[in-house]
ZAMAR-205385 format. One record per atom (N, C-alpha, C, CB): residue in three letters; x, y, z negated. Coordinates in Angstrom, 1 decimal, decimal comma, padded with zeros to 4 digits. Atoms other than C-alpha are relative to their C-alpha. Glycine has a CB too. Example, Ala and Ser with C-alpha at 12.3 -4.5 7.8 and 13.67 -1.06 7.14 Angstrom:
# residues 2
  aa     c1     c2     c3
 ALA  000,9 -001,2  000,0
 ALA  012,3 -004,5 -007,8
 ALA  000,9  001,2  000,0
 ALA -001,0  000,0 -001,2
 SER -000,9 -001,1  000,0
 SER  013,7 -001,1 -007,1
 SER -000,8  001,1 -000,8
 SER  000,4  000,5  001,4
This chain:
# residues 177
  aa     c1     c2     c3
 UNK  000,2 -001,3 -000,7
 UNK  113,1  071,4 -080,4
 UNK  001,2  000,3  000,9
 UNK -000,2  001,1 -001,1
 UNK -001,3 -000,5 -000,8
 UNK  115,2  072,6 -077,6
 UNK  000,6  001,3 -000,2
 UNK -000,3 -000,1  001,3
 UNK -000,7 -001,1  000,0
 UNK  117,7  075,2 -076,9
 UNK -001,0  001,2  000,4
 UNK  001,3 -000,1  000,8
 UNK  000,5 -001,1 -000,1
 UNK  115,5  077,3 -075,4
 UNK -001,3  000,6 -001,0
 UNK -000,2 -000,2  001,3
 UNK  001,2 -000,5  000,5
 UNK  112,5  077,2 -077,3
 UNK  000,8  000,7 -001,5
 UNK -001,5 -001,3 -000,1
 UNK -000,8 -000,4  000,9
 UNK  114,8  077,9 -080,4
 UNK  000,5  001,1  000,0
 UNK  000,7 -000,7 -000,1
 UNK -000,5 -001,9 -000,7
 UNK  116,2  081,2 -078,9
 UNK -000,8  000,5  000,3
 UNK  000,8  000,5  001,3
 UNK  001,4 -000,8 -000,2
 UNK  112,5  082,1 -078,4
 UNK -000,9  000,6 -001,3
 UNK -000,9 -001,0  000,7
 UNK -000,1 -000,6  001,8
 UNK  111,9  081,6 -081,9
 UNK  000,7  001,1 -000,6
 UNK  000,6 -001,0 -001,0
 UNK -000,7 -000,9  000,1
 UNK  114,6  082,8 -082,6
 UNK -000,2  002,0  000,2
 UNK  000,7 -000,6  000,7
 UNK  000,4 -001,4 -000,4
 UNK  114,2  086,0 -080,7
 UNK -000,9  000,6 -000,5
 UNK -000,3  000,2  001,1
 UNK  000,7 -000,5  000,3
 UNK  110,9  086,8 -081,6
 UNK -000,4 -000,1 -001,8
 UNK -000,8 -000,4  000,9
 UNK -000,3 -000,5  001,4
 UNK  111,7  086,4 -085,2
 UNK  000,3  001,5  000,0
 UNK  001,4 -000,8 -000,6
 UNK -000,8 -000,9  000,4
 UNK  114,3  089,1 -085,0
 UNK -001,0  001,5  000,6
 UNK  001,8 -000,3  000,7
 UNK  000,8 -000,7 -001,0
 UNK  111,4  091,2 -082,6
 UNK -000,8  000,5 -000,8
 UNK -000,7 -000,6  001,0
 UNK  000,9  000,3  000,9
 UNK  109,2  090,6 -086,0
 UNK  000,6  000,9 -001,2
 UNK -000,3 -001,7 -000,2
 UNK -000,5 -000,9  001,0
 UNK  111,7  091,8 -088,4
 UNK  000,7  001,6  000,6
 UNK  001,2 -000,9 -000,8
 UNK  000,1 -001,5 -000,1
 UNK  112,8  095,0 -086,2
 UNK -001,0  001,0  000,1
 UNK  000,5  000,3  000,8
 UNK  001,1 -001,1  000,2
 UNK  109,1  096,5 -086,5
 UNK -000,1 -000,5 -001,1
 UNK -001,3  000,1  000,9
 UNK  000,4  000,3  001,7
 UNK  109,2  095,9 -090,3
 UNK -001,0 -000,9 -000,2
 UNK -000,5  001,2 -000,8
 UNK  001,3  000,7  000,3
 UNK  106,9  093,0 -090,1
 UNK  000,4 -001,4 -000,3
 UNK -001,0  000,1  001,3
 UNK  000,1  001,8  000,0
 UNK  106,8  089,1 -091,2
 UNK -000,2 -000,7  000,7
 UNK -000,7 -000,5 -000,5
 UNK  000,3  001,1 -001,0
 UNK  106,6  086,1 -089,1
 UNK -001,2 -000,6  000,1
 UNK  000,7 -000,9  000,0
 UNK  001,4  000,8  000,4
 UNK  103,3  085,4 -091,2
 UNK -001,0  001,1  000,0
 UNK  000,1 -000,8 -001,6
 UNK  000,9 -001,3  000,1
 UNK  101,8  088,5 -090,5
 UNK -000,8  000,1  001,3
 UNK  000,9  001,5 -000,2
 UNK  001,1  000,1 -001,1
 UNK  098,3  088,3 -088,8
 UNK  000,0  001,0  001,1
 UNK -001,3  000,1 -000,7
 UNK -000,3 -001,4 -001,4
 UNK  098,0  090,2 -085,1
 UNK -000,7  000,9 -000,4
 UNK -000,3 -000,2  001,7
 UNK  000,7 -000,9  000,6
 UNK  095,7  092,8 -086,9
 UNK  001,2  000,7 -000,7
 UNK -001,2 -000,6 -001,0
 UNK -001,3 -000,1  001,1
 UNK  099,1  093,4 -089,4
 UNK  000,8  000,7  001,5
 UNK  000,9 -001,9 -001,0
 UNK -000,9 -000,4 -001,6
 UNK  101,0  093,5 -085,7
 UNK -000,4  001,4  000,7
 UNK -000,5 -001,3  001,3
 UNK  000,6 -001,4 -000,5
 UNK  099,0  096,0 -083,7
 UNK -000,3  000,9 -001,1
 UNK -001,3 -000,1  000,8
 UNK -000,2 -001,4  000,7
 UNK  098,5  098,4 -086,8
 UNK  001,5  000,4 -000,3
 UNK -000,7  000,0 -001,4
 UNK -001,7 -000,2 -000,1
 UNK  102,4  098,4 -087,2
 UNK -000,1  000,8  001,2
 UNK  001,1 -001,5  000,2
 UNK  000,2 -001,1 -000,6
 UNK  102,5  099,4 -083,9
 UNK -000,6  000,8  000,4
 UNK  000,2 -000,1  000,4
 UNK  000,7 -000,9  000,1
 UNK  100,1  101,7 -083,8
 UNK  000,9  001,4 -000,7
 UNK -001,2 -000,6 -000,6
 UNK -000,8 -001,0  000,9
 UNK  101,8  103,6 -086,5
 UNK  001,2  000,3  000,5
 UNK  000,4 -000,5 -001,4
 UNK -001,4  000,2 -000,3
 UNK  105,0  102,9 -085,3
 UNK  000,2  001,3  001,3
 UNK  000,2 -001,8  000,6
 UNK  000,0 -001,0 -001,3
 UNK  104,2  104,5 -081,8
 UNK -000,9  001,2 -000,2
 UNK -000,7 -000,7  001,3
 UNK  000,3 -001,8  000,2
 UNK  102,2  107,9 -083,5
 UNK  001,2  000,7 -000,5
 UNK -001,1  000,3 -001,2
 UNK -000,9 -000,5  000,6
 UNK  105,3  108,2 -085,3
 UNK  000,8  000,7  001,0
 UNK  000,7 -000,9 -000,7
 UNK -001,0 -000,4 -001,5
 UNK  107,9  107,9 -082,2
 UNK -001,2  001,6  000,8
 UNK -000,1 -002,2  001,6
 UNK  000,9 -001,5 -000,9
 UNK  105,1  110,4 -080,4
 UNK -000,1  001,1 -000,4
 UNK -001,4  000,1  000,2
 UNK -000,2 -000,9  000,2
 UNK  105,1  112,8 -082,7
 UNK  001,2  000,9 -000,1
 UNK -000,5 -000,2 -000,6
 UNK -001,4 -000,2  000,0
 UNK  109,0  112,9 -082,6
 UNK  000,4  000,4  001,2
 UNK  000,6 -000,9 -000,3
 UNK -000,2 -000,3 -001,6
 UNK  108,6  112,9 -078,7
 UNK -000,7  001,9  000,1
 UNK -001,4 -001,5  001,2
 UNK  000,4 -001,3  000,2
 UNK  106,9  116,5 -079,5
 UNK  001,1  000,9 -000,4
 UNK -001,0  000,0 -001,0
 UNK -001,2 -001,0  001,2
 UNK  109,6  118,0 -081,7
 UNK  000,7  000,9  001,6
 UNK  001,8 -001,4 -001,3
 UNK -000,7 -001,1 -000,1
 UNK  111,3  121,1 -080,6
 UNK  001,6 -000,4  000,5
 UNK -000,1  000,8 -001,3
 UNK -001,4  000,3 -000,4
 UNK  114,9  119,7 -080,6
 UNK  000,1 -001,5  000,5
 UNK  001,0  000,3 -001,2
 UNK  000,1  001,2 -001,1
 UNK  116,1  117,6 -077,6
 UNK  000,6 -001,0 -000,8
 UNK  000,9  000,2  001,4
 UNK -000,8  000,8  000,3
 UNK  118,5  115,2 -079,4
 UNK -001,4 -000,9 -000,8
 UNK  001,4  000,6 -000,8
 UNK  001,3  000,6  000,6
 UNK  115,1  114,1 -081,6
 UNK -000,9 -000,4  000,7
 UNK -000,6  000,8 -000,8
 UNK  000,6  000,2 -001,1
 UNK  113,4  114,2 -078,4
 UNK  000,9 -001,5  000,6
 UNK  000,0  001,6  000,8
 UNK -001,1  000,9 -000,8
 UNK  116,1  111,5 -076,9
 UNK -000,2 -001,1 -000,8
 UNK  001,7  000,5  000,0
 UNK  000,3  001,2  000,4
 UNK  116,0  109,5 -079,6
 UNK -001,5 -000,8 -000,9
 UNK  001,1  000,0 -000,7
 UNK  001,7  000,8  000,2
 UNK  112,2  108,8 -080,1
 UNK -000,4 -000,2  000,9
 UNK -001,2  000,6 -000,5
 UNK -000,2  000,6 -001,4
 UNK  112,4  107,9 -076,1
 UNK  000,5 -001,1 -000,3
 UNK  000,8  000,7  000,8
 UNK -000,4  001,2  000,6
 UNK  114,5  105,4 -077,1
 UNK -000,4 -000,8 -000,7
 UNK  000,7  000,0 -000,5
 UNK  001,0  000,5  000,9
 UNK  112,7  104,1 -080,1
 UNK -000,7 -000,2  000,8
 UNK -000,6  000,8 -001,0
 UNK  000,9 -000,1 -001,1
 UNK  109,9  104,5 -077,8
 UNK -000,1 -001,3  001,0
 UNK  000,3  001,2  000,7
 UNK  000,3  001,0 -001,0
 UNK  110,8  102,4 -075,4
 UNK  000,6 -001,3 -000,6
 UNK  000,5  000,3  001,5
 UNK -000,4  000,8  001,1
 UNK  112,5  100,0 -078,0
 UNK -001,1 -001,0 -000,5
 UNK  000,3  001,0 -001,0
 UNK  001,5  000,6  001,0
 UNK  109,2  099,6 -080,0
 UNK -001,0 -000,7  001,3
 UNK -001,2  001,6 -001,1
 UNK  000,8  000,7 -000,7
 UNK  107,3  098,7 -076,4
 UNK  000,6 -001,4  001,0
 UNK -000,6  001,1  000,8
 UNK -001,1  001,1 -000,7
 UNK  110,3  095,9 -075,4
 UNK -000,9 -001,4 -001,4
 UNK  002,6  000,8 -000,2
 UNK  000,2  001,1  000,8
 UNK  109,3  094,6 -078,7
 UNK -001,4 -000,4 -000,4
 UNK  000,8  000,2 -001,1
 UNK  001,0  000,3  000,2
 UNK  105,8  094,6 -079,2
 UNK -000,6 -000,5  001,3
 UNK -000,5  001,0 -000,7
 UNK  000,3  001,1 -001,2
 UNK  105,8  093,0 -075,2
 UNK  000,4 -001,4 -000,3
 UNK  000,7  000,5  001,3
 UNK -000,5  001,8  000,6
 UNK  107,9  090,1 -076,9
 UNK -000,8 -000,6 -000,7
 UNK  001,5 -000,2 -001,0
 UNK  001,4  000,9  000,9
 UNK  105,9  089,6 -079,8
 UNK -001,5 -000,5  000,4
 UNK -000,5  000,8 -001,3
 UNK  001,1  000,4  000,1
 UNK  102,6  089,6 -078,1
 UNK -000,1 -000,7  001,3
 UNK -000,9  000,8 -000,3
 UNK  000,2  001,2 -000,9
 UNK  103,5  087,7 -074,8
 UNK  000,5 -001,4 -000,2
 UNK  000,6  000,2  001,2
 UNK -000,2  001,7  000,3
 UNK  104,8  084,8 -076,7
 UNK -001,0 -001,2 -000,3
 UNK  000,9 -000,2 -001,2
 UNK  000,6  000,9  000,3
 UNK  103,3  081,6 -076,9
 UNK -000,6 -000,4 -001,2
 UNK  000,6 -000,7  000,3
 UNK -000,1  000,3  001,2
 UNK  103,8  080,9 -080,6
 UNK -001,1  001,6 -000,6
 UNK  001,7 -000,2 -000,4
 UNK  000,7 -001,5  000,1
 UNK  101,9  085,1 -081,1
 UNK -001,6 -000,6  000,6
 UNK  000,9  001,5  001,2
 UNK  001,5  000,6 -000,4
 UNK  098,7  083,5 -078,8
 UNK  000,2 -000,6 -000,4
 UNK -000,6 -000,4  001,0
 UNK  000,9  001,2  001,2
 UNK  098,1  080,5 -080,7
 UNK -000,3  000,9 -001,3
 UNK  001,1 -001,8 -000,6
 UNK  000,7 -001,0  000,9
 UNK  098,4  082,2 -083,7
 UNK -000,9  001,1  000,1
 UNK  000,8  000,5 -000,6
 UNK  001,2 -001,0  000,2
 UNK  096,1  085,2 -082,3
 UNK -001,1 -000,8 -000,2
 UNK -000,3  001,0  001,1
 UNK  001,1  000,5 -000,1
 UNK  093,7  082,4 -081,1
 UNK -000,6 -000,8 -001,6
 UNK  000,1 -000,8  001,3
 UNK  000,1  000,5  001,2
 UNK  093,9  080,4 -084,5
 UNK -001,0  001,1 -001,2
 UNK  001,6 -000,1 -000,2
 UNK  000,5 -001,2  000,5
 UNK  093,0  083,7 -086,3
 UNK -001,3  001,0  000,3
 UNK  001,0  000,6  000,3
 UNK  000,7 -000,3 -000,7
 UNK  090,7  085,0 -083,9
 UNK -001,4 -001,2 -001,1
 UNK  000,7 -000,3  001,7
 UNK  001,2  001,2  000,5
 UNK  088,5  081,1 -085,1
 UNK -000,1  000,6 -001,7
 UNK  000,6 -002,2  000,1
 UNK  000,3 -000,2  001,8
 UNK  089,4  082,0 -089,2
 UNK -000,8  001,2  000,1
 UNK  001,6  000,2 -001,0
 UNK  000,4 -000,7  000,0
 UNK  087,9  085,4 -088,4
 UNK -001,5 -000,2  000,0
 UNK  000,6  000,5  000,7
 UNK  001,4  000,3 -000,1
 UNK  084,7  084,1 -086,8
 UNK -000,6 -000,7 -001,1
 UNK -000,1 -000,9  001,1
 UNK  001,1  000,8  000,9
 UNK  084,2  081,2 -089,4
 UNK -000,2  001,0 -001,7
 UNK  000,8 -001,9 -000,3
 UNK  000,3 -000,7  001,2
 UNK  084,4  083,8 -092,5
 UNK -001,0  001,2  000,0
 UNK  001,2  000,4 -000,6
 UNK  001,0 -001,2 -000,5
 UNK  082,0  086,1 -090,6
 UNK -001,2 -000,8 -000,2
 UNK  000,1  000,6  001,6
 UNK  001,0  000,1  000,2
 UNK  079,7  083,4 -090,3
 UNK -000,4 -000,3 -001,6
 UNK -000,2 -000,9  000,9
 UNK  000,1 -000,1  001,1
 UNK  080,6  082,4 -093,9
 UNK -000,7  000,9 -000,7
 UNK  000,8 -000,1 -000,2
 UNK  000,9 -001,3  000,5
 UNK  079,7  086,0 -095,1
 UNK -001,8  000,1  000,5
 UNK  000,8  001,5  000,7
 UNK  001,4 -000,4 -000,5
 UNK  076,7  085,9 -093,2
 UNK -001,0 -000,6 -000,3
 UNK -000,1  000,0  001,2
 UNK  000,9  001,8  000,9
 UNK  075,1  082,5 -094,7
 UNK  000,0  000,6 -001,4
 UNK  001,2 -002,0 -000,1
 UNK  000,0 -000,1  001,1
 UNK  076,0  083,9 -097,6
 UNK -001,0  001,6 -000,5
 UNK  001,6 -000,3 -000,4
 UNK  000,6 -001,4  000,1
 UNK  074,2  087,3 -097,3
 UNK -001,7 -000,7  000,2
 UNK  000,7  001,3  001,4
 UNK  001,6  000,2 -000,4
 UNK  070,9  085,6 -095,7
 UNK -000,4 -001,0 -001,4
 UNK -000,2 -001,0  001,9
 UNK  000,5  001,0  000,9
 UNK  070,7  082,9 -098,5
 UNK  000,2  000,8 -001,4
 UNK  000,8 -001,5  000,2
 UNK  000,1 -000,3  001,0
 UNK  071,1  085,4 -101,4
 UNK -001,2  001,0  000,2
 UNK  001,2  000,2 -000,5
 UNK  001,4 -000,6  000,3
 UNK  067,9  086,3 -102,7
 UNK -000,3  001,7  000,2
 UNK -000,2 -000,4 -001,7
 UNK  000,4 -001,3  000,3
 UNK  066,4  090,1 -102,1
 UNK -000,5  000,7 -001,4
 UNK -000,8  000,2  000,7
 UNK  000,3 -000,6  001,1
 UNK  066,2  092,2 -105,0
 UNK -001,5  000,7  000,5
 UNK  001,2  000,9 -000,6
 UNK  000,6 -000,8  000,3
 UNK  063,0  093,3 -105,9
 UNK -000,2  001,4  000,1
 UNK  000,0 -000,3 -000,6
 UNK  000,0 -001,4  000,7
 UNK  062,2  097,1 -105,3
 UNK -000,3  000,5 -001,0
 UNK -000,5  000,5  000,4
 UNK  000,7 -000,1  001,8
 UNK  062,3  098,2 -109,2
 UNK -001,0  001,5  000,4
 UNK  001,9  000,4 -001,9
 UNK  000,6 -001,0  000,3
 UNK  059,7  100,7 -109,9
 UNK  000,7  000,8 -000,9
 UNK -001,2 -000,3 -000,4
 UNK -000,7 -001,4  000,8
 UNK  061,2  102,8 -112,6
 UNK  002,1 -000,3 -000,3
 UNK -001,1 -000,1 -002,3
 UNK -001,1  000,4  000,6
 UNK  064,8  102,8 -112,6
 UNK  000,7  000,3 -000,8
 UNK  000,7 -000,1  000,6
 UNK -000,4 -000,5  001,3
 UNK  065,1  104,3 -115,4
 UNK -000,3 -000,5 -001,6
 UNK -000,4  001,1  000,2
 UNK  000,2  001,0  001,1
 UNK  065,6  102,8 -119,1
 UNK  000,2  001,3 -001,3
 UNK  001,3 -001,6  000,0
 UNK -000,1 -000,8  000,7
 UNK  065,1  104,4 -122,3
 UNK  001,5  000,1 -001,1
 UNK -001,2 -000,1 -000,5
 UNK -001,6  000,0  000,8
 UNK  068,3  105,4 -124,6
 UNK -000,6 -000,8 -001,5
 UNK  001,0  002,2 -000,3
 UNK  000,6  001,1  001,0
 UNK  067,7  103,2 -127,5
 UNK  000,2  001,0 -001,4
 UNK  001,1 -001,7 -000,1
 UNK  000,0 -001,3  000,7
 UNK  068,8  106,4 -129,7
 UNK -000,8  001,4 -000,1
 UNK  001,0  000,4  000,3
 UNK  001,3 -001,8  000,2
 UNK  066,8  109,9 -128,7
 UNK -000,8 -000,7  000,9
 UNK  000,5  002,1  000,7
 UNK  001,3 -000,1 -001,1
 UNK  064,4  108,0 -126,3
 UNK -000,3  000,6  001,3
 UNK -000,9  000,5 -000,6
 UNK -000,3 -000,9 -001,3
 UNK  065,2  109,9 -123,5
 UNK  000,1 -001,1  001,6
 UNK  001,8  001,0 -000,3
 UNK  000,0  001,6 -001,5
 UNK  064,8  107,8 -119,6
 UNK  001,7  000,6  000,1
 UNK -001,5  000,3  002,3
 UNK -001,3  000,4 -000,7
 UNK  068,6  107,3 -118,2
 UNK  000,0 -000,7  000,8
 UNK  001,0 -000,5 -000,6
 UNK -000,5  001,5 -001,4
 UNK  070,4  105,3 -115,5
 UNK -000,2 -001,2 -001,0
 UNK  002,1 -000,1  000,8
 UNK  000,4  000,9  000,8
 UNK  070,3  101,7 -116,8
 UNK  001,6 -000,4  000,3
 UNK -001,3 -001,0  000,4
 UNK -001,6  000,4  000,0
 UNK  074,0  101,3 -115,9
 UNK  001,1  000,7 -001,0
 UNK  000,5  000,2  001,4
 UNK -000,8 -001,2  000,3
 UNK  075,5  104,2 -117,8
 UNK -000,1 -000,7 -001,4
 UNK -000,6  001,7  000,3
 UNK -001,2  000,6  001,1
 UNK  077,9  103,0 -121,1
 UNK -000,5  000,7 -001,1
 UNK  001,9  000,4  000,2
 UNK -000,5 -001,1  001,0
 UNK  077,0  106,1 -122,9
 UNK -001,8  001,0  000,6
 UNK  002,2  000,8  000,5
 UNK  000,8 -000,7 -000,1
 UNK  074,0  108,2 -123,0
 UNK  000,4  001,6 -000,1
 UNK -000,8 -000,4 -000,8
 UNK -000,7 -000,8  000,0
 UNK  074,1  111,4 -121,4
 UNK -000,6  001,5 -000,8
 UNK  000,3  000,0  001,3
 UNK  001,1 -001,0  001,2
 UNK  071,5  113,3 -123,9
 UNK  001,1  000,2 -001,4
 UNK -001,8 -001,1 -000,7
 UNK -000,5  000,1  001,6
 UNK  072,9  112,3 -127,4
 UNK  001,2 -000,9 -000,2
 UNK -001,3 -000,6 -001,0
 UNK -001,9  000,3 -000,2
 UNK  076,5  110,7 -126,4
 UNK -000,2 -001,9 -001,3
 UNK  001,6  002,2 -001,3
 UNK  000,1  001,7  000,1
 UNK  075,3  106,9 -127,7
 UNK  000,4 -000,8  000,5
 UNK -000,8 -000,4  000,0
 UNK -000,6  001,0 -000,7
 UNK  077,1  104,1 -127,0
 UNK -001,2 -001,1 -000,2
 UNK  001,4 -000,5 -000,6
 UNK  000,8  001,0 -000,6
 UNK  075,0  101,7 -124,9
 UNK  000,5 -001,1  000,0
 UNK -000,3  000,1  001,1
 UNK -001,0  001,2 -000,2
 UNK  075,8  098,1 -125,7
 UNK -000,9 -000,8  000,8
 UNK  000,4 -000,8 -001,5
 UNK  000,5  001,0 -001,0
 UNK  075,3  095,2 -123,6
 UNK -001,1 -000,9 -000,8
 UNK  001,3 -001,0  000,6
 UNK  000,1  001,7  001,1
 UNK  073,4  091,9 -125,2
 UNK  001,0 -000,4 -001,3
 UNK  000,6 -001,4  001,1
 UNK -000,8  001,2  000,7
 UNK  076,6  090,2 -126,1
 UNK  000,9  001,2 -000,4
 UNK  000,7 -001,4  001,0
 UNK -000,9 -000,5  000,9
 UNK  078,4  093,6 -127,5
 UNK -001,1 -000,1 -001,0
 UNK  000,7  001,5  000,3
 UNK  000,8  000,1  001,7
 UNK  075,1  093,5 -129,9
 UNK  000,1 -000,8 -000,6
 UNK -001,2  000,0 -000,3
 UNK -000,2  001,6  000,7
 UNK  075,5  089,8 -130,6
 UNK  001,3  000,5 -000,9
 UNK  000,5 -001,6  001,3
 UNK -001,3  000,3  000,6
 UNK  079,1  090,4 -131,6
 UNK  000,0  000,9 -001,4
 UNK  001,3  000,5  001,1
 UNK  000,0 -000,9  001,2
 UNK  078,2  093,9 -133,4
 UNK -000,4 -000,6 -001,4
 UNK -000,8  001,1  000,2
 UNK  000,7  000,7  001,0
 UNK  076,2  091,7 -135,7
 UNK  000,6 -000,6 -000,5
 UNK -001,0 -000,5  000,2
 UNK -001,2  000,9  000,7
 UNK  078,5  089,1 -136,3
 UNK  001,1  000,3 -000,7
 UNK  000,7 -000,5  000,9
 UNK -000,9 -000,6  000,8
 UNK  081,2  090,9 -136,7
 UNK  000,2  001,3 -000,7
 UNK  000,6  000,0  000,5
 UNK  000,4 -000,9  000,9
 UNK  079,4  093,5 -139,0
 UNK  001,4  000,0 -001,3
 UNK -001,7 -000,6 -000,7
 UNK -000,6 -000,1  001,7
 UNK  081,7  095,0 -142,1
 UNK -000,7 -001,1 -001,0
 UNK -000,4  001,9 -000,8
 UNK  001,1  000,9  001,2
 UNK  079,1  093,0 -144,6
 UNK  000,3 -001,2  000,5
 UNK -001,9  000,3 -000,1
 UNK  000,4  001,6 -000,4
 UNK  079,4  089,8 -142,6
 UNK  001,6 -000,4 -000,1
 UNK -000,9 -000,4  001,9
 UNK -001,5  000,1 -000,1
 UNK  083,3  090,2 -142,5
 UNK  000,3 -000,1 -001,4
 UNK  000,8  001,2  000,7
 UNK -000,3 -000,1  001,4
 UNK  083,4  090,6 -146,3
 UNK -000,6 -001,1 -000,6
 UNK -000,4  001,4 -000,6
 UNK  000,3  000,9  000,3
 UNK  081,2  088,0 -146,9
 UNK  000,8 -001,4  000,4
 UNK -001,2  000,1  000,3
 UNK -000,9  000,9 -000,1
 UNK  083,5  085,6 -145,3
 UNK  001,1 -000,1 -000,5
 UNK  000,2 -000,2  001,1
 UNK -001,2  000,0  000,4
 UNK  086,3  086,7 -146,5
 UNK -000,1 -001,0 -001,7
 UNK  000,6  001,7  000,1
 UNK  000,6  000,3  001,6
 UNK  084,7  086,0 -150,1
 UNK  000,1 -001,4 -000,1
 UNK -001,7  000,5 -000,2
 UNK  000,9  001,3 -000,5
 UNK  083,5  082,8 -148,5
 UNK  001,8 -001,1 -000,5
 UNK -000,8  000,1  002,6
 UNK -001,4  001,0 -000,2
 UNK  087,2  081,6 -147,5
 UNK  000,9  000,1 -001,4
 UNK  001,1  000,6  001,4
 UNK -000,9 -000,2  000,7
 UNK  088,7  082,9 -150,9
 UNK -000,9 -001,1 -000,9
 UNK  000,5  001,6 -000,4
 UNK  000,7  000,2  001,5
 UNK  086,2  081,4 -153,4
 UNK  000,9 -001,8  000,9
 UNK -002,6  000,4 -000,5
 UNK -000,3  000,9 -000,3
 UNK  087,0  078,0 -151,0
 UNK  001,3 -000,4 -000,4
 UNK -000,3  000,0  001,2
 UNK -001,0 -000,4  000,1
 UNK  090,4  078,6 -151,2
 UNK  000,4 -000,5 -001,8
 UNK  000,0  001,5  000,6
 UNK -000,5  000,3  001,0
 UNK  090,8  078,7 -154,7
 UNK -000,9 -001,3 -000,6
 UNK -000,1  001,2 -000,9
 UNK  000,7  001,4  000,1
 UNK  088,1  075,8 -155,1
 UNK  001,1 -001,5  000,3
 UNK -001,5  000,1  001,3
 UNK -001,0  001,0 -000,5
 UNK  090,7  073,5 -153,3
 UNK  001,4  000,4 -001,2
 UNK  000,5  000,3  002,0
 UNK -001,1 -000,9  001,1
 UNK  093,7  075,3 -155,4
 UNK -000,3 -000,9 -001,8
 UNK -000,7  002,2 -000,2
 UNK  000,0  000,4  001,8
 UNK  092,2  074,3 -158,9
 UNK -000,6 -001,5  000,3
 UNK -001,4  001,2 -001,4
 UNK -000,3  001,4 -000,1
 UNK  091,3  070,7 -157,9
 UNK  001,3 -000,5  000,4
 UNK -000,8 -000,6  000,8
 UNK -001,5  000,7  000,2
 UNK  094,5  069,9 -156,9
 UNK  001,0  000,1 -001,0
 UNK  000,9  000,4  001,0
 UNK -001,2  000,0  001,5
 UNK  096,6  071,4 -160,1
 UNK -001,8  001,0 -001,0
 UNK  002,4  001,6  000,3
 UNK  000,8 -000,3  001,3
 UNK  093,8  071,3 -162,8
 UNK  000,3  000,8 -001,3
 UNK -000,2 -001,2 -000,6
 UNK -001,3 -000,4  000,7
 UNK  096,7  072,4 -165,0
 UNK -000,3  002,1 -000,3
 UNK  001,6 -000,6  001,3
 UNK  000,1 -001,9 -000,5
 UNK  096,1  076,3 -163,7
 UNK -000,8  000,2 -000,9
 UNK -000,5  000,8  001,6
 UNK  001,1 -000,7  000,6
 UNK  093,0  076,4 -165,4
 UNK -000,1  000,0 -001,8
 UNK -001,4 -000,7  000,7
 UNK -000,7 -000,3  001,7
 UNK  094,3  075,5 -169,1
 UNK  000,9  001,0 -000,3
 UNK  000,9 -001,1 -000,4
 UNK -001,3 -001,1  000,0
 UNK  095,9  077,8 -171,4
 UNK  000,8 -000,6 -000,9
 UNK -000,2  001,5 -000,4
């Protein structure tokens, strides 16, 4: 790399970090910075007292020294144009992906009964808003079942009787008196 293009870098690094921005920060990231940057300064260019007035002029013309560096550089166009293509191809991406997923059915009733007072509801809602029932999914009923009190005690039973089954074959001894 030469001297000069190195002091170009360079430069438009330091161009990058005085508008609070990254070097890896897409030109979308760029122009909203300044955007903000220059409502700010403008609204400051308003104020009442001159010295605040003077130095958001400054700023002002500060922030448009630097956001002419960052976006007439070389290294700023490729990356817009670069960005610009990733933009297009995840548009078309989305868009393949919108046409090739199936249309839902218009449902006729969208409404489902509460499995408690019988009442129609949303079919998304956790909790019924009649009689304050918790709506389970499938797989919270699978689990409720499984992991029933009675099915938890029966195992436990399960693992103790095992437990001591292994226990008195290994010392036979225990079970004499």
């Amino acid at each position: 790399m030469s001297d000069a293009s190195e002091k170009e870098l360079s430069d438009i690094e330091l161009c990058y970090k005085a508008m609070g921005l990254s070097f890896s920060d897409n030109p979308e990231q760029v122009q909203s910075t300044y955007r903000k940057l220059k409502d700010e300064y403008g609204k400051a260019l308003r104020s009442p007292e001159t010295s605040e007035r003077a130095t958001a002029a400054e700023n002002m013309k500060q922030l448009e020294e630097l956001y002419e560096t960052i976006t007439g550089s070389m290294i700023y166009k490729d990356y817009a144009k670069e960005y610009e293509k990733y933009k297009a191809k995840k548009a078309e991406e989305m868009a393949a992906r919108k046409k090739n997923k199936p249309e839902k059915p218009p449902e006729e009733n969208p409404l489902v009964h509460c499995p408690y007072c019988n009442k129609l509801i949303a079919p998304k809602l956790r909790e019924c808003i009649y009689c304050h029932g918790k709506i389970l999914t499938p797989m919270e009923k699978m689990m409720a079942k499984l992991f029933s009190t009675r099915n938890m005690i029966v195992a436990a039973v399960v693992v103790l009787l095992i437990v001591a089954a292994i226990v008195f074959t290994q010392y036979p001894q225990l079970l004499q008196r």
